[in-house]
Steps between C-alpha positions, in 0.01 A plus 500: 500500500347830373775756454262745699466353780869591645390858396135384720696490840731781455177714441302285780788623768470848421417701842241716371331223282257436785365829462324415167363178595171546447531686133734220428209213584204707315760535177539130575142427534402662169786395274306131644161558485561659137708243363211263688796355750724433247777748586596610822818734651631221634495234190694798314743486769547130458405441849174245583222646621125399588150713549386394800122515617389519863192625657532797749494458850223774519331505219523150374498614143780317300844707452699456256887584499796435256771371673879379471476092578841233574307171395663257677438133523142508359414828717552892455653698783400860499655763728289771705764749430335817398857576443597533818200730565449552896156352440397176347333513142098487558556139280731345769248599768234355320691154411617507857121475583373243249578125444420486108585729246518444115817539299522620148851336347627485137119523373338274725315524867552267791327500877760524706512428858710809729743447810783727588827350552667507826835444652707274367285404201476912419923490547504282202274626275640875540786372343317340214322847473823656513609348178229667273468820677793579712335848607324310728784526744510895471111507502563327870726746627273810408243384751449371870263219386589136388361497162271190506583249183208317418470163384193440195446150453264389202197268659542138385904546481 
């Protein structure tokens, strides 16, 4: 384990952290596109982490979002946390929306089919979230919604 990463979550569950979410992804996305995807916030952390592509709902142009990633049993979970923003993140909406995305993970890109988890199935993979980012939890109790967790599967798996 990366001796950062405990220091990760105590930063991740500071209150006014969600104020500086969006500097925090553009110094995320140019420490990545300068080091061409090789570096990212999160991989200094020690935590796992994926760039996800999806097209927009409106627009159908193809977004592209760094993102912390549980991959579980062939499959990435991602969390539309927004850190407990009132609002969902414009990526969540968007992935909510489509049925394919494509994954960037550890160098190389997969199609991925989309679902959201639900009930019982969603219970269990909280927890497994819970594991590698326990700020989830707090995240959940900063807003009214029921931050979707969305399963990726790689086509062909």
């Amino acid at each position: 384990m990366n001796l950062l990463r405990p220091v990760a979550v105590r930063i991740g569950a500071l209150p006014w952290l969600p104020r500086y979410s969006r500097p925090i992804i553009v110094v995320d996305k140019t420490i990545q596109r300068v080091t061409r995807g090789r570096v990212t916030l999160l991989a200094i952390a020690g935590l796992p982490s994926l760039v996800l592509t999806v097209k927009g709902r409106k627009t159908g142009e193809p977004r592209s979002t760094p993102l912390l990633c549980v991959p579980h049993e062939g499959k990435w979970l991602v969390v539309g946390s927004n850190w407990g923003h009132p609002k969902a993140p414009a990526w969540a909406v968007n992935l909510r929306a489509a049925d394919r995305a494509e994954v960037l993970y550890d160098g190389h890109e997969h199609a991925v089919s989309v679902r959201v988890a639900e009930g019982e199935e969603r219970e269990r993979l909280w927890q497994v979230l819970l594991r590698t980012w326990p700020n989830y939890a707090l995240y959940a109790k900063r807003t009214d919604r029921v931050l979707p967790v969305f399963v990726l599967t790689p086509f062909g798996s």
